[in-house]
N, C-alpha and C positions, 0 to 999 in steps of 0.2 A: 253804893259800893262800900264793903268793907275794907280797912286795912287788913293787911296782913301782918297776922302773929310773928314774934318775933324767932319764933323757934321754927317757921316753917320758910321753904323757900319764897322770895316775891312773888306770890296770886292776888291776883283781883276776882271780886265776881262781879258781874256788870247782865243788864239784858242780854241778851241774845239778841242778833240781827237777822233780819230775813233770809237772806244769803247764808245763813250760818245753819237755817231748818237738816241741810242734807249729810251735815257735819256731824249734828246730834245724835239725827236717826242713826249713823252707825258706831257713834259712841255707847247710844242704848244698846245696839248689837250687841258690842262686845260685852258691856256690864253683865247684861243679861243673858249673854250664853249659858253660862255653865247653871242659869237653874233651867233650863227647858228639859233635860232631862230627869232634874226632881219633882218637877210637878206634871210632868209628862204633857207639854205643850207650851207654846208662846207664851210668855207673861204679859200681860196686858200694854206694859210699854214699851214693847218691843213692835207694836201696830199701830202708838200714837200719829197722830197727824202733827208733824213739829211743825212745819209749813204753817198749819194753823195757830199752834202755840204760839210760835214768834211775833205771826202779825198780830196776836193778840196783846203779845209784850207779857206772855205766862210764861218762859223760859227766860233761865238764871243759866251764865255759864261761868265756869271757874277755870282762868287762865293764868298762867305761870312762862317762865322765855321759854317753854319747853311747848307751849300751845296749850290745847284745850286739853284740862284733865278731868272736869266731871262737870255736872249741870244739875237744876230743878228744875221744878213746874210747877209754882203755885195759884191755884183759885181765889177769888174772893168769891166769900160765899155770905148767905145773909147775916153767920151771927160768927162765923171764924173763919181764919185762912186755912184754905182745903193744901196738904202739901201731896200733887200729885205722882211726883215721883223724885230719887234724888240717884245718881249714877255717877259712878266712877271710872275711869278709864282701868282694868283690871288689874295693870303693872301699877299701878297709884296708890292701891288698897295699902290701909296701915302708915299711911304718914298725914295721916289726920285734915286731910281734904273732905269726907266725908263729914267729919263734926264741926269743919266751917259751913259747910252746906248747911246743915241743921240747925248750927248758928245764925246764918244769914237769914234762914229759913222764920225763925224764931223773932228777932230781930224786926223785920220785914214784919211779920204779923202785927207786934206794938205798935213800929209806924205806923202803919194803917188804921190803928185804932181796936184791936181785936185781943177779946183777952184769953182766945183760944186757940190750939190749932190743931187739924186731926190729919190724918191718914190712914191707909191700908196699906196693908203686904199680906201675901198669900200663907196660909196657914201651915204651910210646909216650907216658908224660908224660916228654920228655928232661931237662925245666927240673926235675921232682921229685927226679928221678934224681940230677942233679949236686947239685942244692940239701943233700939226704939226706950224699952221699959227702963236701961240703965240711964237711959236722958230724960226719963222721969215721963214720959208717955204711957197710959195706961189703957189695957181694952176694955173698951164698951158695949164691944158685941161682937160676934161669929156669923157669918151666915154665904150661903152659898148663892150667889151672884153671877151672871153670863158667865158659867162653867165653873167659876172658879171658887176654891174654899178660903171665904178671905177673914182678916183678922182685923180689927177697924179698931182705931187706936186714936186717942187724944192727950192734950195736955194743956193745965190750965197755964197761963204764961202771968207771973207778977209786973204789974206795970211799972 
């Protein structure tokens, strides 16, 4: 669990609980509405299995007394932490819940021992793209994948 900043209201991020899989999925919902019509179909986590993420203990959620305002998903993977997805509740956008995510996200990698960590976003969110690069994530490669035109992005993390 991270403290919370001093500038933002009281959140925590903590696991996700089992109970908590169907809460997710329609927080992904809403995140991820408004690109189904830029990339012209589902975004890949918007089909997740959270049910499974959680028993895995791969879902991160980010809670404030207002409830659940945004979540991750990360992998361990053999040589860095895979960050599979990072969502906000869409009235949340812009008060800086997303770059605690990132942080936690970040953070979480070093504990673990990792001095990397990657992700994707789809080729057509431009605003993810730059948002990812100004937190010092860089792409590695492009390539088009179970339909989608995705953009694959890492960063090395200082121990």
């Amino acid at each position: 669990m991270i403290a919370p900043d001093a500038a933002l209201p009281t959140w925590t991020i903590r696991r996700a609980g089992r109970d908590e899989a169907p809460l997710l999925a329609a927080l992904v919902e809403r995140a991820y509405a408004a690109w189904v019509p830029v990339i012209g179909r589902r975004p890949a986590p918007m089909d997740d299995d959270y049910a499974a993420r959680c028993a895995a203990g791969e879902a991160f959620v980010l809670t404030d007394p207002g409830g659940m305002a945004g979540l991750c998903v990360l992998e361990d993977r053999p040589d860095h932490l895979y960050l599979d997805n990072v969502a906000l509740e869409p009235a949340r956008q812009g008060e800086g819940l997303g770059r605690a995510l990132l942080d936690f996200a970040e953070a979480e990698a070093r504990r673990r021992g990792y001095g990397e960590i990657r992700l994707l976003t789809n080729a057509l969110m431009a605003r993810n793209i730059a948002l990812y690069a100004a937190r010092g994530y860089r792409e590695w490669d492009r390539r088009r994948e179970h339909g989608f035109s995705r953009v694959f992005m890492r960063k090395a993390l200082a121990a």
